[in-house]
Backbone bond lengths (Angstrom), bond angles and torsions (degrees), N, CA, C in turn:
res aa  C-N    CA-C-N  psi(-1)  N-CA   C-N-CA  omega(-1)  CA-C   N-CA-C  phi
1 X - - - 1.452 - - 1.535 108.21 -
2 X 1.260 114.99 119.20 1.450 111.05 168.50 1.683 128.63 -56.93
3 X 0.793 109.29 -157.14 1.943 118.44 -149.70 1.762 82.36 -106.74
4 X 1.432 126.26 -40.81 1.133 133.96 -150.58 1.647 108.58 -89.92
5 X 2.116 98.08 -43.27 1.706 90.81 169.97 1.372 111.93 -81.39
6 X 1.489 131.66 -6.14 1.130 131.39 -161.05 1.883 90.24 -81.49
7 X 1.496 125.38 -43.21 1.722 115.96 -172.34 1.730 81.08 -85.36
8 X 0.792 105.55 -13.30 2.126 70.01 179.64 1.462 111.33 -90.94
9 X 1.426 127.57 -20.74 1.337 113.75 156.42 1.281 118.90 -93.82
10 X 1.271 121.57 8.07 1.673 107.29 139.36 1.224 129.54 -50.06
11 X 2.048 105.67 -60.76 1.432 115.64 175.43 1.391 99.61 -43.16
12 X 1.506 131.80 -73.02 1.743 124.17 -160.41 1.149 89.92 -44.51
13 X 1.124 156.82 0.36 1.719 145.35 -139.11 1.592 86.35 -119.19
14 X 1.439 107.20 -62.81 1.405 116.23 -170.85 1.789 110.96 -73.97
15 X 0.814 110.52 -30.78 1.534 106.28 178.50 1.585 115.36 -72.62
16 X 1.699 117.02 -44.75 1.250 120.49 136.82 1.592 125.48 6.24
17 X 1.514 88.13 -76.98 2.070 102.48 -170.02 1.345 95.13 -76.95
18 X 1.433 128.75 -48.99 1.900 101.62 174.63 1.456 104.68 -62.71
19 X 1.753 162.48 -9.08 0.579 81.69 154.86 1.798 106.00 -124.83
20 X 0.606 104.83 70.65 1.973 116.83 157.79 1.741 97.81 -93.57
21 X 1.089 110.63 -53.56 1.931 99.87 176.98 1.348 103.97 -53.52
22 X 1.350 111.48 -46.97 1.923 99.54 -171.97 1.203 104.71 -63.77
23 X 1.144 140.21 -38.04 1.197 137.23 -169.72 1.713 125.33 -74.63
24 X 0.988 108.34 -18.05 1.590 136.93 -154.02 1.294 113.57 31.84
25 X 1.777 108.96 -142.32 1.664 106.55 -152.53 1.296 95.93 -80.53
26 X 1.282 112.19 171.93 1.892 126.00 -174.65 1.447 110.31 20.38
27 X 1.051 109.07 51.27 1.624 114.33 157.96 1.766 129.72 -39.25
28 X 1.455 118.15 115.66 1.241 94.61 -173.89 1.429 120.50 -75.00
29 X 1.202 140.63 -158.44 1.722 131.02 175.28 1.430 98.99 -88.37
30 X 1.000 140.20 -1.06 1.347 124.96 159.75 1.411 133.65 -99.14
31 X 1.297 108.64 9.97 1.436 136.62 176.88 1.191 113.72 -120.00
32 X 1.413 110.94 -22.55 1.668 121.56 -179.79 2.076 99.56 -76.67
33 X 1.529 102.31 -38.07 1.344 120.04 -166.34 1.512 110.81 -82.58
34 X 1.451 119.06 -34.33 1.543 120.24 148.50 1.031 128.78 -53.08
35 X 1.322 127.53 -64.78 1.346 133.82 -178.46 1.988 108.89 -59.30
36 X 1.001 112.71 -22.19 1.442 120.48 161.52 1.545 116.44 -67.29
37 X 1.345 106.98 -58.40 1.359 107.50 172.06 1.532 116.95 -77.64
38 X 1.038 122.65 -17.15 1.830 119.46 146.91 1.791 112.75 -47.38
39 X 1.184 93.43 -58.19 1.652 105.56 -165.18 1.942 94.84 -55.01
40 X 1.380 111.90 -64.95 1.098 114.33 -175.76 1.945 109.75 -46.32
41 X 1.222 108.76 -57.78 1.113 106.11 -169.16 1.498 125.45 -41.75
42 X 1.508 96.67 -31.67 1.763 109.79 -176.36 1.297 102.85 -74.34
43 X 1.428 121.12 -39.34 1.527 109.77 169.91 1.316 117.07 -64.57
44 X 1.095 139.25 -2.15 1.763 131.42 147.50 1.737 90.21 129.11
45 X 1.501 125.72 -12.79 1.168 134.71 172.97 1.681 120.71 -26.56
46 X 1.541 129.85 -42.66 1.368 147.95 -178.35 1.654 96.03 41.67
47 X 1.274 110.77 83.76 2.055 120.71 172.71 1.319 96.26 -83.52
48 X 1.436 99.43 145.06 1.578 111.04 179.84 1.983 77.02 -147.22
49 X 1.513 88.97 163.51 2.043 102.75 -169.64 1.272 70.56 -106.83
50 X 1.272 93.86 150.71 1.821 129.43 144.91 1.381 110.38 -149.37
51 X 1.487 92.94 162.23 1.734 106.63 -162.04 1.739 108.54 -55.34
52 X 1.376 115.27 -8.82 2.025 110.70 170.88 1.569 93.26 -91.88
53 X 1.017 124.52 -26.31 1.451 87.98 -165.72 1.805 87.17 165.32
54 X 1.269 112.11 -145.04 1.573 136.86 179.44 1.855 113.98 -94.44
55 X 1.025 117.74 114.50 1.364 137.10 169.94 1.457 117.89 -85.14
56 X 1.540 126.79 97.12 1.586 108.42 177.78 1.560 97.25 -89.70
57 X 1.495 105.23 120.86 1.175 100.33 164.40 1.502 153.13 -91.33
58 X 1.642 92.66 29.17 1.547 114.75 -165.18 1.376 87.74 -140.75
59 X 1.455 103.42 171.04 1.928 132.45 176.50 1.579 83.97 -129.21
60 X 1.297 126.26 113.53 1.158 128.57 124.38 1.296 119.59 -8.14
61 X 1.579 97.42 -72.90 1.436 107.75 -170.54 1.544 126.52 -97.34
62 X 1.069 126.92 28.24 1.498 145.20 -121.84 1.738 89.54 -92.52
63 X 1.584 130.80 -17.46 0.727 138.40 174.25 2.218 111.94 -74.00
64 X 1.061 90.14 -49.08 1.542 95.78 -176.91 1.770 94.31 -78.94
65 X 0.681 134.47 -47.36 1.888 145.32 -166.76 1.523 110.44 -56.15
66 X 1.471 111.63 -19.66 1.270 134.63 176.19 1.906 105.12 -82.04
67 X 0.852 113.27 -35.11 1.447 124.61 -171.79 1.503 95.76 -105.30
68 X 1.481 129.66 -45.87 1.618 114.83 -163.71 1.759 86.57 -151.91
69 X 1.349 96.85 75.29 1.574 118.72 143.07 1.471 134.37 -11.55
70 X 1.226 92.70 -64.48 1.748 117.66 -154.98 1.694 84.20 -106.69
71 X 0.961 162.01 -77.17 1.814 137.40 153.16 1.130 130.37 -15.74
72 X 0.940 118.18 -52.47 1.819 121.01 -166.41 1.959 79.17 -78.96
73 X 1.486 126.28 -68.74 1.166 128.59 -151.56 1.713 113.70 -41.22
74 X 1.939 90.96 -44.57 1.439 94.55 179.02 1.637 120.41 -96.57
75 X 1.224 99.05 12.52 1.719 112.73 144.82 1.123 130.29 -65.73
76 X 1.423 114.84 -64.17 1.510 115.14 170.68 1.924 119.31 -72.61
77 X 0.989 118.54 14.80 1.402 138.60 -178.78 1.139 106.45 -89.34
78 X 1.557 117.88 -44.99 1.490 138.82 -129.33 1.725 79.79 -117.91
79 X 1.480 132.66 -46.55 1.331 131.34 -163.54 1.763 93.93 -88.19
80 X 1.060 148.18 -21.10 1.289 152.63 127.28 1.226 126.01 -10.46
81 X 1.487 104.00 -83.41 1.379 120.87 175.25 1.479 111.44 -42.83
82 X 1.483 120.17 -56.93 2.161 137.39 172.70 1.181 82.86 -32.72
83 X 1.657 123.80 -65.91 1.594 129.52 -128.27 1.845 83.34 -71.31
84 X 1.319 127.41 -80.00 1.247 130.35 -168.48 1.463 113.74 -51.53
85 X 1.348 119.67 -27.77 1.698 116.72 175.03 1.335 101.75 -71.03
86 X 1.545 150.02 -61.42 1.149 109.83 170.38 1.175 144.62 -75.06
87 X 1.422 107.54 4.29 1.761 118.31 170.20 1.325 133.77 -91.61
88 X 1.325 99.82 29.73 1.527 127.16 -159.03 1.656 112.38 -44.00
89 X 1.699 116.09 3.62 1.216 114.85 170.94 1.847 122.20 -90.78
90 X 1.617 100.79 -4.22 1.846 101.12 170.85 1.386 103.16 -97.70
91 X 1.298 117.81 143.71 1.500 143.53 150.13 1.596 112.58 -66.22
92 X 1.418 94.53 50.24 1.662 82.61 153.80 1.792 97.52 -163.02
93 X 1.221 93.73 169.34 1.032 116.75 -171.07 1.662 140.11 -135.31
94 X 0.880 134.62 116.54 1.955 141.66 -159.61 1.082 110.03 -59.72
95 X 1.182 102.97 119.32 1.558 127.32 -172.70 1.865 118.23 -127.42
96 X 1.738 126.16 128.66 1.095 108.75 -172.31 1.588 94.96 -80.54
97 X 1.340 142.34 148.05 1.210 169.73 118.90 1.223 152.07 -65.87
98 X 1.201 104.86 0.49 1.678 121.38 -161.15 1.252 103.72 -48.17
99 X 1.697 104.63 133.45 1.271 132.58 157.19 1.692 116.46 -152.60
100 X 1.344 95.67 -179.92 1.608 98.75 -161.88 1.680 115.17 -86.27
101 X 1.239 126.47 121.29 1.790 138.37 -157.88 1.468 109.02 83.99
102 X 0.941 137.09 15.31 1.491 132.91 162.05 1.809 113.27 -142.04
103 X 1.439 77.93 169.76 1.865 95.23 -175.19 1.801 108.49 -52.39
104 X 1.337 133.51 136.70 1.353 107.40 162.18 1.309 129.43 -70.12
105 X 1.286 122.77 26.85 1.655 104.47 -163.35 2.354 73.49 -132.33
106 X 0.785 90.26 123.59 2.061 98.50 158.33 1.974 118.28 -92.41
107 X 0.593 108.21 -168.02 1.646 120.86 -175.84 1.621 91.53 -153.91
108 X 0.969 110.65 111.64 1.607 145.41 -176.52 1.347 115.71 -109.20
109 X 1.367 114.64 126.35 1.661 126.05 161.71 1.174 117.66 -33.71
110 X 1.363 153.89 85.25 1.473 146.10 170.29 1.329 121.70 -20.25
């Protein structure tokens, strides 16, 4: 694992714990799944639901991702993956997806 996915699944790591605090104790999965999509949203993410799962409909980085694809892509893959490893209470799971007006990576039904 590189140096690069190793801090981006930290960040999913850290965005994670804000939001388990937003959510507080025994969170149900639909509070676990808000406060996720809060967390995401502040990172510039803009989640919208659809019937698979979670849609980010923004690139953060959509500026660099244009120039280095295959980095930025498996950045936000990698900050995904953190985010759902410690939130081990949603059924879904990070997936690359790329298409054109949204993030390449989706959040998918397990």
């Amino acid at each position: 694992m590189t140096a690069s996915s190793r801090a981006a699944r930290e960040r999913g790591r850290e965005l994670a714990g804000l939001a388990l605090q937003e959510a507080g104790d025994n969170p149900s999965v639909a509070a676990l799944l808000a406060a996720a999509r809060a967390a995401l949203d502040e990172e510039g993410y803009q989640t919208r639901s659809d019937p698979a799962g979670l849609t980010l409909a923004n690139c953060p980085f959509h500026a660099l991702a244009a120039e280095h694809t295959e980095l930025i892509c498996g950045m936000n893959l990698a900050i995904m993956e953190g985010l759902l490893d410690r939130l081990g209470g949603l059924d879904l799971a990070a997936v690359l997806d790329p298409a054109e007006g949204r993030c390449c990576v989706r959040l998918a039904g397990a």
